[in-house]
LODRENVEX-340048 format. One record per residue: x, y, z of N, C-alpha, C, O, CB in turn; residue in three letters. Coordinates in steps of 0.2 Angstrom, whole numbers, plus 2048, in hexadecimal, padded with zeros to 3 digits. Glycine has a CB too. Layout:
BEGIN
XYZXYZXYZXYZXYZALA;...
END
This chain:
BEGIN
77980C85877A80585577C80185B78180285F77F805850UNK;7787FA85B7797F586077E7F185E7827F385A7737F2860UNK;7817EB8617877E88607857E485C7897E285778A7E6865UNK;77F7E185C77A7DC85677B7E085177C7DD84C7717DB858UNK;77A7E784E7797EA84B77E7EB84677E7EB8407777EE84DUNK;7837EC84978C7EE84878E7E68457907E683F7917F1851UNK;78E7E08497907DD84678A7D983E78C7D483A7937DB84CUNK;7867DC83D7817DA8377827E08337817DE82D7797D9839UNK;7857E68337897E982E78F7E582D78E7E382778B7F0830UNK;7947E38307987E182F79C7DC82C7A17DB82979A7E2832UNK;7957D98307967D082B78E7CD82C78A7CE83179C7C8831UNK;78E7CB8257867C88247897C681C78B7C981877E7CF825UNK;7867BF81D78A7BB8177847B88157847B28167907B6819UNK;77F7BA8137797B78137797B780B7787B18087727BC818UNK;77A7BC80677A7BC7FE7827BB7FD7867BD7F87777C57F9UNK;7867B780378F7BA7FE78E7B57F87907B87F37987B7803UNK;78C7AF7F778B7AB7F278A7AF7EC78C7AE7E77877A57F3UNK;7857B57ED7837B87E57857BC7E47847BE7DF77E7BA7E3UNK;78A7C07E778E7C57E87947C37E47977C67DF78E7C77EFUNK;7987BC7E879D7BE7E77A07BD7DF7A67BF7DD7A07BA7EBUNK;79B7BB7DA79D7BB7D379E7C17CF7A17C17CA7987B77CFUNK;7997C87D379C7CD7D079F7D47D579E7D97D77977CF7CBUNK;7A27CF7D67A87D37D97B17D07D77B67D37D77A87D17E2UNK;7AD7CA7D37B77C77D07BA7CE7CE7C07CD7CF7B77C17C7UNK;7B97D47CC7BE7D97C67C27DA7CC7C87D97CC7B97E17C1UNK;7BE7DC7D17C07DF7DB7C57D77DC7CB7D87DD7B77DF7E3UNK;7C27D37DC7C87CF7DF7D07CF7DB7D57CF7DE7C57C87DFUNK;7CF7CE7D47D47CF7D07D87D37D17DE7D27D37D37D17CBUNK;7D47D97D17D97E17D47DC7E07D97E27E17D97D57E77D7UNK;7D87DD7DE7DA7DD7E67E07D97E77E47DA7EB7D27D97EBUNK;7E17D37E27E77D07E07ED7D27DE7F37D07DF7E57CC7DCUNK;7EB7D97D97F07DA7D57F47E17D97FA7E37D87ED7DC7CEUNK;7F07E37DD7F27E97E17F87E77E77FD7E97E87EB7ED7E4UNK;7F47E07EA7F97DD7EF7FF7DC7ED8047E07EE7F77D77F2UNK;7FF7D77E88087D87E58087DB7E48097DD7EA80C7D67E0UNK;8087E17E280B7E97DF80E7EC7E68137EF7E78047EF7DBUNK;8097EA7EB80B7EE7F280F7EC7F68137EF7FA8057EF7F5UNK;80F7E47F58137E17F981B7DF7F78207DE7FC80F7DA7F8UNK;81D7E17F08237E07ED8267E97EE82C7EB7EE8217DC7E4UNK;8207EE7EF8247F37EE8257F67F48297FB7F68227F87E8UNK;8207F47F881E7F48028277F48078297F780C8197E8804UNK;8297EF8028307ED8068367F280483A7F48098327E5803UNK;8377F47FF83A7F87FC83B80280283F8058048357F87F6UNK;83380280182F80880483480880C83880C80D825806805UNK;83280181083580281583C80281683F80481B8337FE818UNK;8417FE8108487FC80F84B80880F85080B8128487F6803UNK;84580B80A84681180B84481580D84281B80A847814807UNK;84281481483F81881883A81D81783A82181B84181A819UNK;83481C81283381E80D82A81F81082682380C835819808UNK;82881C81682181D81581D82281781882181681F819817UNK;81E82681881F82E81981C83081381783381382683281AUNK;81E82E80D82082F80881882F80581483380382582A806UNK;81782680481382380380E82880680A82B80181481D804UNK;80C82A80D80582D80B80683480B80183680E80082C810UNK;80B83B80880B84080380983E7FF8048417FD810842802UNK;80A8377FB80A8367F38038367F380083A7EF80E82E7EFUNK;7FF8317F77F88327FB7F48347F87F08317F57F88367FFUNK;7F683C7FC7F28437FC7F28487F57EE84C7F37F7848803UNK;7F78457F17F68487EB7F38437E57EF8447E17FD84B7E8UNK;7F683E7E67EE8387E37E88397E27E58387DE7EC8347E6UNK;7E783A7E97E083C7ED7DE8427E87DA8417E47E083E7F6UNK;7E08487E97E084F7E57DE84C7DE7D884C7DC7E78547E4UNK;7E58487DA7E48477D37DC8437D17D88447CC7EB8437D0UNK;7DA83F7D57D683B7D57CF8417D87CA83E7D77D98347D9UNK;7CE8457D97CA8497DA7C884E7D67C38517D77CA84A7DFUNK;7CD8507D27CE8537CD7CA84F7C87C58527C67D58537CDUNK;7CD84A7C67CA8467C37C28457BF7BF8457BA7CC8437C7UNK;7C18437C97B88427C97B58487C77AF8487C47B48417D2UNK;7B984E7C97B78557C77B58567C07B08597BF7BD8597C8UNK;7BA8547BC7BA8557B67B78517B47B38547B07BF8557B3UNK;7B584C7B37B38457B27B883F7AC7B583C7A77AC8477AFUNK;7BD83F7AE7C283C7AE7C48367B17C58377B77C583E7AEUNK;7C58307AF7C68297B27CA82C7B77D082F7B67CA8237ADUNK;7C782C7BF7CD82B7C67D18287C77D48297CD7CD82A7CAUNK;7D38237C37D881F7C37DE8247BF7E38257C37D58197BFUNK;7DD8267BA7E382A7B67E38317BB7E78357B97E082B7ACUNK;7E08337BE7E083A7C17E58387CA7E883C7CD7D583C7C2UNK;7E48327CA7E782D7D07EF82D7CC7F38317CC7E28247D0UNK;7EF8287CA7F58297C77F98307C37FF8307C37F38247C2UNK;7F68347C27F983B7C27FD83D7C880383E7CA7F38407C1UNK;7F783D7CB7FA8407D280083E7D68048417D97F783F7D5UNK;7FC8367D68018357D88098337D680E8337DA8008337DAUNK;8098327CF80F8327CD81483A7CE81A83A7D080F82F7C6UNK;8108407CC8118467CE8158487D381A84B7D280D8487CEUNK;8138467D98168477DF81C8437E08218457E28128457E4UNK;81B83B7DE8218367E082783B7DD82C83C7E081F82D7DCUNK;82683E7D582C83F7D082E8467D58358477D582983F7C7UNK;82B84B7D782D8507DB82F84F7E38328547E68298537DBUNK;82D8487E68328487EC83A8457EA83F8477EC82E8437F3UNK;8388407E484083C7E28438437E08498437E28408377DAUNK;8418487DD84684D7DB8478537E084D8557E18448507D3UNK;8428547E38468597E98478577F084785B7F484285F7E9UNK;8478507F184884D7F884B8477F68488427F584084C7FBUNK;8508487F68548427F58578417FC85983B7FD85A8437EFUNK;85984780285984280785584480C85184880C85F84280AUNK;85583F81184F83C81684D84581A84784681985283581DUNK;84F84881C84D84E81C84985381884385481885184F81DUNK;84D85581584985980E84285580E83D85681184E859803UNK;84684E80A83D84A80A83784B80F83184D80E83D84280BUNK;83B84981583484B81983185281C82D85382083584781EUNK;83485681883385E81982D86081282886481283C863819UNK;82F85C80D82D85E80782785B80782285F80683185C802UNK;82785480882185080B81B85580E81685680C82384A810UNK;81E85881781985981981686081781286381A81B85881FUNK;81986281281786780C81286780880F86B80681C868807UNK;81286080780D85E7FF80885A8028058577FD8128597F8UNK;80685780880285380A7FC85980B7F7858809805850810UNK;7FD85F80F7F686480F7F48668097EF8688067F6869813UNK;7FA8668067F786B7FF7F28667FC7EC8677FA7FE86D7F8UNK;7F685F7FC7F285B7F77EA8577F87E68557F47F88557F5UNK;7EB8588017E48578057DF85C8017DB85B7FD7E685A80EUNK;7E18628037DD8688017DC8687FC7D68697FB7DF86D801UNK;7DF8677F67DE8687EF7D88617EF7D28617ED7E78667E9UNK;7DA85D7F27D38587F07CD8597F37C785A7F07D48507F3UNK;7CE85B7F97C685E7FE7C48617F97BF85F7F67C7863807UNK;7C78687F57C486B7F17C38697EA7BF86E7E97C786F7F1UNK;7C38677E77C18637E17BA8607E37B58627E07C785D7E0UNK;7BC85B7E87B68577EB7B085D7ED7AB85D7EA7BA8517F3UNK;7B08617F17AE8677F27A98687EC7A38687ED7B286B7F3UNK;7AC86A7E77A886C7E07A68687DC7A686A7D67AB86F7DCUNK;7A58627DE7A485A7DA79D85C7DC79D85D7E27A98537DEUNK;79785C7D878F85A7DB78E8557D87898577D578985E7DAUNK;79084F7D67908487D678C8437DC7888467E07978477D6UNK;78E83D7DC78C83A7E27918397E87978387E87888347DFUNK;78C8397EE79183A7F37988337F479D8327F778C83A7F9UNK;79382E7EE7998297F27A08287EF7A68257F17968207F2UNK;79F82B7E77A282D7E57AC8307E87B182E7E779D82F7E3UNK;7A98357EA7AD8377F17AE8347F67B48337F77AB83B7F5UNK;7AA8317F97AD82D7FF7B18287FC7B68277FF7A7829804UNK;7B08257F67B381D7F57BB8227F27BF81E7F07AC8167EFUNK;7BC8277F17C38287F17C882A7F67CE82C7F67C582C7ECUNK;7C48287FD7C68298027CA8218067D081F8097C082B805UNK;7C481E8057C18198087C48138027C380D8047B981A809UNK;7C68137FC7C48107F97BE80D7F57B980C7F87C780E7FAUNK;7C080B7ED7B880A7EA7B88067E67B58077E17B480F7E8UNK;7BD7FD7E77C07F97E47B97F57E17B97F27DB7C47F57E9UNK;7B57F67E47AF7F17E37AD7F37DE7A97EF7DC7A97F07E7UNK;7AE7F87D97AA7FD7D57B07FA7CF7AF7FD7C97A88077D9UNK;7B47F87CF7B97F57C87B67F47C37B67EE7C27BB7EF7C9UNK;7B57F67BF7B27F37B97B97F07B37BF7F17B57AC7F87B6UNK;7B77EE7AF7BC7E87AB7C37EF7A67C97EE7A57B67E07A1UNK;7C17F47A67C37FB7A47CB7FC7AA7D17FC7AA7BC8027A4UNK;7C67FC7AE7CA7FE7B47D17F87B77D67F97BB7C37FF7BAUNK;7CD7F37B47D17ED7B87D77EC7B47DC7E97B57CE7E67B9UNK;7D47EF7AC7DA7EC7A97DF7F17A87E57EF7A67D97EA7A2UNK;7DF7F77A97E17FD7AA7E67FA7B17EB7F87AF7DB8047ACUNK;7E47FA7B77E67F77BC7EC7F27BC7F17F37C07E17F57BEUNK;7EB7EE7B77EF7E77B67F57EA7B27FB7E87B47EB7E27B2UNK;7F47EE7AD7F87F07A97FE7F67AB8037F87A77F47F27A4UNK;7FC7F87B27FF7FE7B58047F87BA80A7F67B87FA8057BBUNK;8017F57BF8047EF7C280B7EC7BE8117EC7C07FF7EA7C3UNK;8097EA7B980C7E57B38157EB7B481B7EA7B58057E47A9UNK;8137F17B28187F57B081A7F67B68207F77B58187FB7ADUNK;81A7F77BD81C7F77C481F7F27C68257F27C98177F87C8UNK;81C7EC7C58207E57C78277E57C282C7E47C38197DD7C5UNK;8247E67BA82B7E57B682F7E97B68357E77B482B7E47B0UNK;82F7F07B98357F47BA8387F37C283E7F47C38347FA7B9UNK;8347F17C78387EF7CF83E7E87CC8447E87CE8307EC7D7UNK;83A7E37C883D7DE7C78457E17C284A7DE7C48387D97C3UNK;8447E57BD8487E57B984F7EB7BE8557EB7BC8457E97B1UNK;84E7ED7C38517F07C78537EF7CE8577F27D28507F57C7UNK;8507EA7CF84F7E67D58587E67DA8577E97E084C7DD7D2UNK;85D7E47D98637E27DA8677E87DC86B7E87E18667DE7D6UNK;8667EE7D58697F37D78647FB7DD8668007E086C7F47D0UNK;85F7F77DC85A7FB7E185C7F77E885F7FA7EC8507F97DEUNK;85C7F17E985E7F17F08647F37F38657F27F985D7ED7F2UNK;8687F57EE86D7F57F186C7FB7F186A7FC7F78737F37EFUNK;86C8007EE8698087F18678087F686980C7FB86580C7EFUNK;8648057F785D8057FC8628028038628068088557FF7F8UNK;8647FE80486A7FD80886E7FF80D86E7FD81386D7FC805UNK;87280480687780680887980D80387E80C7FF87C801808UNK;8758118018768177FB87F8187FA8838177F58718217FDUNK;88181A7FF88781D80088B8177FE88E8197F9889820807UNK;88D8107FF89080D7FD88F80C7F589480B7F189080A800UNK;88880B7F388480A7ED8878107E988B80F7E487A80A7EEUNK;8878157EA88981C7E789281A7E489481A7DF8888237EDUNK;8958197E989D8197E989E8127E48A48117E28A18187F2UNK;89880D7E48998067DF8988077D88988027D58948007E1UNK;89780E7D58918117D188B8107D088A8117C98928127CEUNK;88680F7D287E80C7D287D8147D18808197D487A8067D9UNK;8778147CD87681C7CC86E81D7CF86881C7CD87681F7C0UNK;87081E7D886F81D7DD8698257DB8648247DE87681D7E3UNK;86882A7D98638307D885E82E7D385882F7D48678377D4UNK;86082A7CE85E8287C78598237CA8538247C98638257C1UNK;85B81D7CF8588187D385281C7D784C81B7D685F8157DAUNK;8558207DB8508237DF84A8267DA8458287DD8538297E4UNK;8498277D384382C7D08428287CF83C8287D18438327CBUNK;8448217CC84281D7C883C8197CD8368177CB8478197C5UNK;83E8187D483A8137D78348187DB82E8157DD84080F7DDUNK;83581F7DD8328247DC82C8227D98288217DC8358287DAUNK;82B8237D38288227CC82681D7CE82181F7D182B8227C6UNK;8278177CF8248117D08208107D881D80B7DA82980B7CEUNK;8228147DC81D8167E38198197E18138167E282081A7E8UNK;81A8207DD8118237D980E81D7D880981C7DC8128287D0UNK;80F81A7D380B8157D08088107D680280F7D780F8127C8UNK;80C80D7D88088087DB80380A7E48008077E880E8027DCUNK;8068137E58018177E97FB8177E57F68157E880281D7EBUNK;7FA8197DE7F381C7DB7F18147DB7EA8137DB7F28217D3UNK;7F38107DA7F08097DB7EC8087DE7E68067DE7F28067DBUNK;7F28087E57EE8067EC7E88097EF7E48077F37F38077F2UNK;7E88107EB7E08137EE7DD8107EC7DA80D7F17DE81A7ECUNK;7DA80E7E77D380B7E67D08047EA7CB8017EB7D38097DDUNK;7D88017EE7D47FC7F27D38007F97CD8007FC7DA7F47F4UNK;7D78027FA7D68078017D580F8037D58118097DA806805UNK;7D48117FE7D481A7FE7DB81C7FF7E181A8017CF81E805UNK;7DA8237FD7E18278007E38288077E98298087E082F7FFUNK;7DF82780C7DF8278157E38228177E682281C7D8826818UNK;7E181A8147E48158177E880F8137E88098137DF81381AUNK;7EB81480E7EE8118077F680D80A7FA80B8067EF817800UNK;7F980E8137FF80C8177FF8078168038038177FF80E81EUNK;7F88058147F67FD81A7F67F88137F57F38147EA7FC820UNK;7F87F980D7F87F68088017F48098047EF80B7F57FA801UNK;8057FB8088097FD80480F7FD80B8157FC80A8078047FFUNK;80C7FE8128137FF8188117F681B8147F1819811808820UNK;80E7F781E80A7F182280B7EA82180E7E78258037F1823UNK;80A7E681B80D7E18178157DF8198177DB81D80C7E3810UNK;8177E28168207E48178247E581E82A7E281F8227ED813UNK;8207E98218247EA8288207E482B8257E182E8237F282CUNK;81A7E082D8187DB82F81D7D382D81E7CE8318107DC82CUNK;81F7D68268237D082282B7CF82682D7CA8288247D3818UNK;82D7D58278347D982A8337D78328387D88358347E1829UNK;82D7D383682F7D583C8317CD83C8357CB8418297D8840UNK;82E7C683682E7C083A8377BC8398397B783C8277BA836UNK;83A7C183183D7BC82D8437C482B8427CA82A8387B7826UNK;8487C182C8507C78288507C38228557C082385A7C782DUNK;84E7C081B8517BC81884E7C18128487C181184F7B4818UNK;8507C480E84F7CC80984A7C58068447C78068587D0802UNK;84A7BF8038477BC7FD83F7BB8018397BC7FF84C7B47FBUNK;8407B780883B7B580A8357BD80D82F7BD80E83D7AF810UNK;8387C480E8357C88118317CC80C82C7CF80D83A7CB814UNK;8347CB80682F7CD80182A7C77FD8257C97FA8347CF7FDUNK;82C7C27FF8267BC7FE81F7BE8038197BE80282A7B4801UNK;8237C080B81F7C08108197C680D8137C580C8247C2818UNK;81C7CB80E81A7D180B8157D18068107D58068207D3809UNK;8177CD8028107CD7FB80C7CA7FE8077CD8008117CB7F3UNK;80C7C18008077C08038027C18087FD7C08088077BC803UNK;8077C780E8047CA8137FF7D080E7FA7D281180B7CC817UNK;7FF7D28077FD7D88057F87D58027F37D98018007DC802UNK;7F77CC7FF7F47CB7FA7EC7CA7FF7E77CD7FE7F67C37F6UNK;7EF7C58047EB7C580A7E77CB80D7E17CA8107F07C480EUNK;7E87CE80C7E87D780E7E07D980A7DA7D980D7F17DD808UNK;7E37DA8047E07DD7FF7D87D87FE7D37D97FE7E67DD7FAUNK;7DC7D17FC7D57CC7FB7D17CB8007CA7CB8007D67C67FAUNK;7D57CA8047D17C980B7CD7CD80C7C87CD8087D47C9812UNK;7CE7D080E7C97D880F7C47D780A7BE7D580C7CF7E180CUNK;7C47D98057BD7D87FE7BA7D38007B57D37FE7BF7D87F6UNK;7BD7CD8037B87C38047B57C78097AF7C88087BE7B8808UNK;7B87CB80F7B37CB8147B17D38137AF7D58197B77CA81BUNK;7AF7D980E7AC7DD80F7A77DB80B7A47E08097AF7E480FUNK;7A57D68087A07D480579B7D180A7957D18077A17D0801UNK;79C7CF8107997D08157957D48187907D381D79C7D0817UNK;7967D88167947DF81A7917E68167917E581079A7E281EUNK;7917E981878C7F38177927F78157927FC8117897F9820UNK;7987F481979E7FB8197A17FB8167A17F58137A27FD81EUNK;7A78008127AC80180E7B07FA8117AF7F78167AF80880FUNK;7B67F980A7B77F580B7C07F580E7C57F080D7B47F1806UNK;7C17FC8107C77FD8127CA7FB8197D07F881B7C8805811UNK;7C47FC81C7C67F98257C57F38257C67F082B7C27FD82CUNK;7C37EE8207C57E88207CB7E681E7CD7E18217C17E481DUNK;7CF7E98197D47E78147D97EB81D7DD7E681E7D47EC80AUNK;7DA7F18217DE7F38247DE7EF82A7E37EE82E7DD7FA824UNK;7D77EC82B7D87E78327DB7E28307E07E18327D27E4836UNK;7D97DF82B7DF7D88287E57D98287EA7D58297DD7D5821UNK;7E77DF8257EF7E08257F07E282D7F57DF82F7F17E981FUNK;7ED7E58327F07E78397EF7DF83E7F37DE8437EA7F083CUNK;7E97DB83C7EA7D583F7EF7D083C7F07CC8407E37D383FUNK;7F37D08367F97CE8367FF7D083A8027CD83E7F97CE830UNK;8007D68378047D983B8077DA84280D7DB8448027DD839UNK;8017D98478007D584D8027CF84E8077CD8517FB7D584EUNK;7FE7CA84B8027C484C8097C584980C7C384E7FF7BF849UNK;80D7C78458147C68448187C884A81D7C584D8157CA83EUNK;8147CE84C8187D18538177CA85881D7C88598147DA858UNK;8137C885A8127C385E8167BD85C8177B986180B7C285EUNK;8197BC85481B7B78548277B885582C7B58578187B484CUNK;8257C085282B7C185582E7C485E8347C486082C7C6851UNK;8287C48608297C486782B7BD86D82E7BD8728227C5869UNK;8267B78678287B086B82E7B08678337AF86B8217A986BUNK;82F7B08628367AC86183C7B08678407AD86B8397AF856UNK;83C7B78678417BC8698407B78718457B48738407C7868UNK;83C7B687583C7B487E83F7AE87A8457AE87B8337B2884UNK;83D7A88758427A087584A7A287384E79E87483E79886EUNK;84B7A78718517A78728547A88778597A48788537A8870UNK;8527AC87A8557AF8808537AA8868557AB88C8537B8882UNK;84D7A588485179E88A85479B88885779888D84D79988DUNK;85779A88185B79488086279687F86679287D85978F87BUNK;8637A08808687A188386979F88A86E79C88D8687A7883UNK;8657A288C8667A189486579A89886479A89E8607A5897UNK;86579589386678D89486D78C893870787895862789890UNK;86F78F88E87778E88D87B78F88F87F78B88F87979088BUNK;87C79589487F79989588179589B88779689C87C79F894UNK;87E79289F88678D8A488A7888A28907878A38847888AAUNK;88478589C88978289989178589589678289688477F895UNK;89078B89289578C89089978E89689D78A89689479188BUNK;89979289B89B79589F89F78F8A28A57908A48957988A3UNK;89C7878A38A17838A78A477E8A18A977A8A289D77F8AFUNK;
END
């Protein structure tokens, strides 16, 4: 493939006008998933958690292959999985160790269990790919409302626990000694990482589901310390993410995950860059001060 070639897979906007009216169910989603990712994104990094996120992944991926196997909505086979894993690292990995021992336990298993599934699947190929890769475009009004209705219960339990979740999240040891029931916190938000992993696959697969759920948040974290504004940053960095990506893989031939993962990594960049120039103006307008104070 020529460079002419590469870039006329990638962008060619010649039908987007007729395209884009049926793809609204995908944009919707693509909306609904960013907040979900962006509000619980921050959290994830608050608990060091993203490790995490792709174990939960790898058994998503399984449950969701499972699924296709059987012929069962992958959505609900997604959501199995991955709430399954989330509720077994909260209970046997409560600290950062164990977790990430336990993790790197359940990430091959759950790889494997899917390659195998998928293996005995004689379905169609894209079938497979697109639970890799993601296969948002393919939403239909079943799927979306399913979708909305999982979100809806994610957004309203981070909110209903919001105050005493960050303070765990914080500081556990002082949270624990305040009594905040700091184990009960961890399953519960657990549980609501399952859910808004099996979500995140369907915009981007199991492979690149970071770029929803880490990248937003830590991109959000590099410009601003303000807890209110970083989570503002964060969802619109994810809404951005997510939509974006689908405006511009209508464009093109290819999956529409390495558009949604460059938009999230070309923000991300710029933040570093914006926290780069700020960190040099301060340190001149230290270093302009500094005779002054001195005499």
């Amino acid at each position: 493939m020529d460079l002419r070639s590469f870039f006329d897979a990638v962008f060619d906007f010649s039908d987007y006008g007729e395209l884009l009216p049926l793809v609204s169910n995908s944009i919707w989603a693509a909306a609904i998933l960013g907040l979900v990712g962006g509000l619980i994104g921050t959290f994830v990094l608050m608990r060091d958690l993203a490790f995490a996120v792709h174990g939960i992944a790898e058994l998503s991926f399984a449950g969701a292959s499972f699924a296709l196997l059987i012929g069962v909505n992958v959505v609900v086979g997604s959501l199995a999985g991955s709430v399954a894993a989330a509720i077994l690292l909260a209970v046997m990995g409560l600290r950062a160790r164990d977790r990430n021992s336990i993790i790197g336990v359940i990430m091959p298993f759950g790889l494997g269990l899917g390659i195998l599934f998928l293996g005995l699947y004689e379905g169609r190929s894209a079938n497979k790919f697109g639970l890799l890769t993601g296969q948002i475009v393919a939403v239909d009004t079943v799927q979306l409302n399913l979708l909305a209705g999982v979100a809806a219960v994610v957004v309203a339990a981070l909110l209903f626990i919001w105050r005493p979740l960050t303070f765990a999240s914080a500081d556990p040891d002082l949270a624990e000694a305040r009594g905040v029931p700091v184990r009960v916190l961890s399953i519960v938000f657990m549980f609501l990482l399952g859910l808004a992993v099996a979500l995140s696959i369907q915009v981007v697969g199991a492979l690149l589901v970071l770029s929803l759920l880490i990248t937003p948040a830590a991109a959000a974290l590099l410009v601003t310390s303000s807890p209110r504004l970083v989570v503002f940053l964060s969802v619109l960095f994810a809404l951005a993410s997510s939509v974006g990506g689908i405006l511009l893989a209508l464009g093109g031939r290819i999956p529409i995950s390495p558009y949604v993962t460059t938009v999230s990594f070309a923000i991300y960049l710029v933040c570093r860059v914006i926290r780069r120039l700020r960190g040099g103006h301060r340190r001149r307008e230290l270093s302009a001060n500094t005779p002054t104070a001195a005499a």
